[in-house]
NUPANU-827860 format. One record per residue: x, y negated, z negated of N, C-alpha, C in turn. Coordinates in nm, 4 decimals, always signed. Example, Ala and Ser with C-alpha at 12.3 -4.5 7.8 and 13.67 -1.06 7.14 Angstrom:
+----------+----------+----------+----------+----------+----------+----------+----------+----------+
|       nX |       nY |       nZ |      caX |      caY |      caZ |       cX |       cY |       cZ |
+----------+----------+----------+----------+----------+----------+----------+----------+----------+
|  +1.3190 |  +0.5690 |  -0.7800 |  +1.2300 |  +0.4500 |  -0.7800 |  +1.3200 |  +0.3300 |  -0.7800 |
|  +1.2850 |  +0.2250 |  -0.7080 |  +1.3670 |  +0.1060 |  -0.7140 |  +1.2900 |  -0.0030 |  -0.7870 |
+----------+----------+----------+----------+----------+----------+----------+----------+----------+
***
This chain:
+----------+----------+----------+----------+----------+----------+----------+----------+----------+
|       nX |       nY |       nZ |      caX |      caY |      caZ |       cX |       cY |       cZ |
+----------+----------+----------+----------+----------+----------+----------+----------+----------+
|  +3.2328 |  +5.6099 | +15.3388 |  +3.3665 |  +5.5692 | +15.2961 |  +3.4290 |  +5.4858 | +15.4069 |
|  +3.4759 |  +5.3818 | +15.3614 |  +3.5047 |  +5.2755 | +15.4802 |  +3.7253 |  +5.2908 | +15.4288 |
|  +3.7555 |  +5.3335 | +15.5558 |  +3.9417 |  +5.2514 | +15.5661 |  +3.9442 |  +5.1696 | +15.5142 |
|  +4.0531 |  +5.1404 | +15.4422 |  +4.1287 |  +4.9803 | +15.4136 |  +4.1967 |  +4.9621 | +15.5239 |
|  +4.2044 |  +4.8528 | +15.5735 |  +4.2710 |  +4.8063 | +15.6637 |  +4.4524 |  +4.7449 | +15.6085 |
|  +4.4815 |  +4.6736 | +15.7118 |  +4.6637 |  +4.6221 | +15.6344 |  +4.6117 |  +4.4817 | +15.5528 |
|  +4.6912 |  +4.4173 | +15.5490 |  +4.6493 |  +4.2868 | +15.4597 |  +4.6605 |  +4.1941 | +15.5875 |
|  +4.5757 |  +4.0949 | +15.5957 |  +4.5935 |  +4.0248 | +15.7029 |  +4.6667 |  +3.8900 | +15.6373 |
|  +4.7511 |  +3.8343 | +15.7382 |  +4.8049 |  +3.7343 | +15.7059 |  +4.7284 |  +3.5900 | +15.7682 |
|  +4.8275 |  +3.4514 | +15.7764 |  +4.7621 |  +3.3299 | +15.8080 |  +4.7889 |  +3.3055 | +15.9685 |
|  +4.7200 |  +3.2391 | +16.0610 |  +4.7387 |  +3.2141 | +16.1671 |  +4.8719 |  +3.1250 | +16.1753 |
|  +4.9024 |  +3.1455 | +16.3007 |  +5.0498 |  +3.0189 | +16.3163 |  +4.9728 |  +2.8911 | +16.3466 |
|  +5.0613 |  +2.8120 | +16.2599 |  +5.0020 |  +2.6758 | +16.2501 |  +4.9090 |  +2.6444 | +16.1587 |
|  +4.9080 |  +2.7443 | +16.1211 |  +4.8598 |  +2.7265 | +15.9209 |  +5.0023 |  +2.6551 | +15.8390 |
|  +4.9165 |  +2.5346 | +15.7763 |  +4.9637 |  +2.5029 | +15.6271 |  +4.9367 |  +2.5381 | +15.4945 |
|  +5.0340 |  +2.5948 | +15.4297 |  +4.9755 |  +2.6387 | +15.2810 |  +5.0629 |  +2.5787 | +15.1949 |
|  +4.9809 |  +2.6146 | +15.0551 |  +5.0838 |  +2.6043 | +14.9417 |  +5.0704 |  +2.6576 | +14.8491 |
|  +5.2059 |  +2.6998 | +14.7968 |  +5.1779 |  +2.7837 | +14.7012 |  +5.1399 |  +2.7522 | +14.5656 |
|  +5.0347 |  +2.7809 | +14.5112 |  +4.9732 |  +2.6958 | +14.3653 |  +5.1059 |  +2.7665 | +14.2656 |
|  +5.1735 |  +2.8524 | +14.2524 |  +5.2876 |  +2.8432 | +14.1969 |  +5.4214 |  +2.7372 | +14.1310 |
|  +5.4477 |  +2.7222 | +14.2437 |  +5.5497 |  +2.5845 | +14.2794 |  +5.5156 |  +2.4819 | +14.3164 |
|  +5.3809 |  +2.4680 | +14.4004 |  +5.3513 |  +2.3683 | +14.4811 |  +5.4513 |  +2.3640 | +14.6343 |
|  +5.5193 |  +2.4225 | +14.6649 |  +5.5856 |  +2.4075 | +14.7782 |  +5.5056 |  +2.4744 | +14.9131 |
|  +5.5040 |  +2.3882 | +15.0062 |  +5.4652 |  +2.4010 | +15.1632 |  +5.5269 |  +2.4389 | +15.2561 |
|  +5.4617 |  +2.5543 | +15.2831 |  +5.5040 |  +2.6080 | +15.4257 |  +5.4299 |  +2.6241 | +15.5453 |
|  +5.4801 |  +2.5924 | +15.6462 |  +5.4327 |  +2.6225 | +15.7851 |  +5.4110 |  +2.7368 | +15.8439 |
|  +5.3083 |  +2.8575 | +15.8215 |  +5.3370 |  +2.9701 | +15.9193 |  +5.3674 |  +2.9412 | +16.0876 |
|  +5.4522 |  +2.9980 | +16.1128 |  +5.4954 |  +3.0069 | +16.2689 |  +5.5559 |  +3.1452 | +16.2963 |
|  +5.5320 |  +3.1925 | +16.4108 |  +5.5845 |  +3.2737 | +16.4427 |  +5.5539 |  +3.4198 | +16.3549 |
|  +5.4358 |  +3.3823 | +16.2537 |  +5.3791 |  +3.5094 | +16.1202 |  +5.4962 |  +3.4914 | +16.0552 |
|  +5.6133 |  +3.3664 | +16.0385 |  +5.6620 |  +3.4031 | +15.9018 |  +5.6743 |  +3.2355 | +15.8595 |
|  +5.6933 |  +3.2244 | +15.6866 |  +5.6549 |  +3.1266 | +15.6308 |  +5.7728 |  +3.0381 | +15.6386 |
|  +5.7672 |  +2.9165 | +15.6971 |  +5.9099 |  +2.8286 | +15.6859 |  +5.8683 |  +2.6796 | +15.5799 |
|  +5.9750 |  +2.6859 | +15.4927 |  +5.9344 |  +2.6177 | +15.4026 |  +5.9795 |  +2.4352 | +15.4661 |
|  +5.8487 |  +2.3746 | +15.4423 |  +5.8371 |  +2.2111 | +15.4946 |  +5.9296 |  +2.1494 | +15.3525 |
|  +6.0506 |  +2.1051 | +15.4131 |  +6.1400 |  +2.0416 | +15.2608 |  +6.1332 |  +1.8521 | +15.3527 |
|  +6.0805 |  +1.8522 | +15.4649 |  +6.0804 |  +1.7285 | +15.5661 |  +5.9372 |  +1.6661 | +15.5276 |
|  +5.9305 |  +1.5436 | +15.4741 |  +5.7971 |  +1.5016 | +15.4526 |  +5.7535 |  +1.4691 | +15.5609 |
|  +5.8593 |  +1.4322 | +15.6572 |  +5.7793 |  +1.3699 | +15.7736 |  +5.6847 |  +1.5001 | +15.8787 |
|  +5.7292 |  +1.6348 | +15.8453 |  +5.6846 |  +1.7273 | +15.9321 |  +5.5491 |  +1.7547 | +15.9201 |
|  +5.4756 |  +1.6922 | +15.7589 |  +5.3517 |  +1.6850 | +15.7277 |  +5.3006 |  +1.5991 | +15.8440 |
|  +5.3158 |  +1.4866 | +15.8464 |  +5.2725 |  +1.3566 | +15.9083 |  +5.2418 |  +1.4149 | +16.0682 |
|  +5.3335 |  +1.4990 | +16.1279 |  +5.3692 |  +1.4988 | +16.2492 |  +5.2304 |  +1.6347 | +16.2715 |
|  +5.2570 |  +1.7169 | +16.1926 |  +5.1334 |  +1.8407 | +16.1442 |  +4.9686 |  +1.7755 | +16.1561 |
|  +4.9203 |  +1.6705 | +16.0577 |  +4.8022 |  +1.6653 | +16.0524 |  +4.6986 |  +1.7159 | +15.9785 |
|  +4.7499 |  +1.8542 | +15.9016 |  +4.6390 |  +1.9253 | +15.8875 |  +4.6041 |  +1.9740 | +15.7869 |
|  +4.5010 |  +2.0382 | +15.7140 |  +4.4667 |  +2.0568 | +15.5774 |  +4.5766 |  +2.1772 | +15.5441 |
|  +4.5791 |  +2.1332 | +15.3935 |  +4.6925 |  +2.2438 | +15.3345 |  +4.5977 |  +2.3412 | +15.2503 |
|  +4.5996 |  +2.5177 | +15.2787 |  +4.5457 |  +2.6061 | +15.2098 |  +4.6297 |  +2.6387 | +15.0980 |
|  +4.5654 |  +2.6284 | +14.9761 |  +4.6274 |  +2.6650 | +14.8353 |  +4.6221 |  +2.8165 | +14.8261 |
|  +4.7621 |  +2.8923 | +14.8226 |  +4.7936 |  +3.0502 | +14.7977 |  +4.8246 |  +3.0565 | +14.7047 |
|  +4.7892 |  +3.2116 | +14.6962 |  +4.9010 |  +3.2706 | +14.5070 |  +5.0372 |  +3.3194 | +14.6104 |
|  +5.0951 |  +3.4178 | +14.5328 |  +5.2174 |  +3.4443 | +14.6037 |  +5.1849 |  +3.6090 | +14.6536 |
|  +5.0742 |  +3.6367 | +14.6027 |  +5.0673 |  +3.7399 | +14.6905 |  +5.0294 |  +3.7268 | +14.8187 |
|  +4.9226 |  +3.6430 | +14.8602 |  +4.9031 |  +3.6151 | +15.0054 |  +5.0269 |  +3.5446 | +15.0773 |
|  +5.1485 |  +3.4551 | +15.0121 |  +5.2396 |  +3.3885 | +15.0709 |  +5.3865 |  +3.5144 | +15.0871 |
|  +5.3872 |  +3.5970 | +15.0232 |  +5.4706 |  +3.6767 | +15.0370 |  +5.4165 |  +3.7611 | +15.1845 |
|  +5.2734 |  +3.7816 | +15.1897 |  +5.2165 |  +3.8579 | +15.3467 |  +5.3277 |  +3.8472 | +15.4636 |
|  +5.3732 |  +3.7124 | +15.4231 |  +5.4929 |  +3.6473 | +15.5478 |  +5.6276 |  +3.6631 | +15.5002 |
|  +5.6995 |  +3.6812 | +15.6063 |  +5.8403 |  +3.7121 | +15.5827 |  +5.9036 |  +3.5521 | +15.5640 |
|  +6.0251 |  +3.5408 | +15.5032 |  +6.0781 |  +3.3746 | +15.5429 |  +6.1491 |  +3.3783 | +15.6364 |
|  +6.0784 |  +3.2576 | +15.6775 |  +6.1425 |  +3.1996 | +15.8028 |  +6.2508 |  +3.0891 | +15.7610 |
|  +6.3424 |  +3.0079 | +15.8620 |  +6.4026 |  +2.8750 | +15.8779 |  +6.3114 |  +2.7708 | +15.8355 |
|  +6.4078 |  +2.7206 | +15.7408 |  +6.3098 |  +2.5722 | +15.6802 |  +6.2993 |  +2.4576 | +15.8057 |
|  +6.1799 |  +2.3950 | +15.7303 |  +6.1739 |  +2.2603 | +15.8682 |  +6.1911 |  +2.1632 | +15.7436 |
+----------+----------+----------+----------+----------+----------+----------+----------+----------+
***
């Protein structure tokens, strides 16, 4: 019989999105701040991971960028 462990969340400096809405957030700090700045993509670089909302809820909300 193996433990469940907690749910692990995304590293900081992960981009996701939620296949829900389509809206992007930045994990920082382990909580999700929603990117409403197109330019913060540009400045980012980096591939965006497609979530449901159960893995995007893992994170608390943060301050939008």
């Amino acid at each position: 019989i193996y433990n469940r462990g907690g749910t692990l969340g995304f590293r900081d400096g992960t981009l996701v999105q939620a296949v829900s809405d389509g809206k992007i957030y930045l994990i920082s700090d382990s909580k999700r701040r929603h990117v409403i700045d197109p330019d913060v993509l540009e400045w980012l670089d980096s591939e965006i991971i497609k979530i449901g909302q159960k893995e995007l809820f893992v994170h608390p909300e943060g301050e939008k960028l």
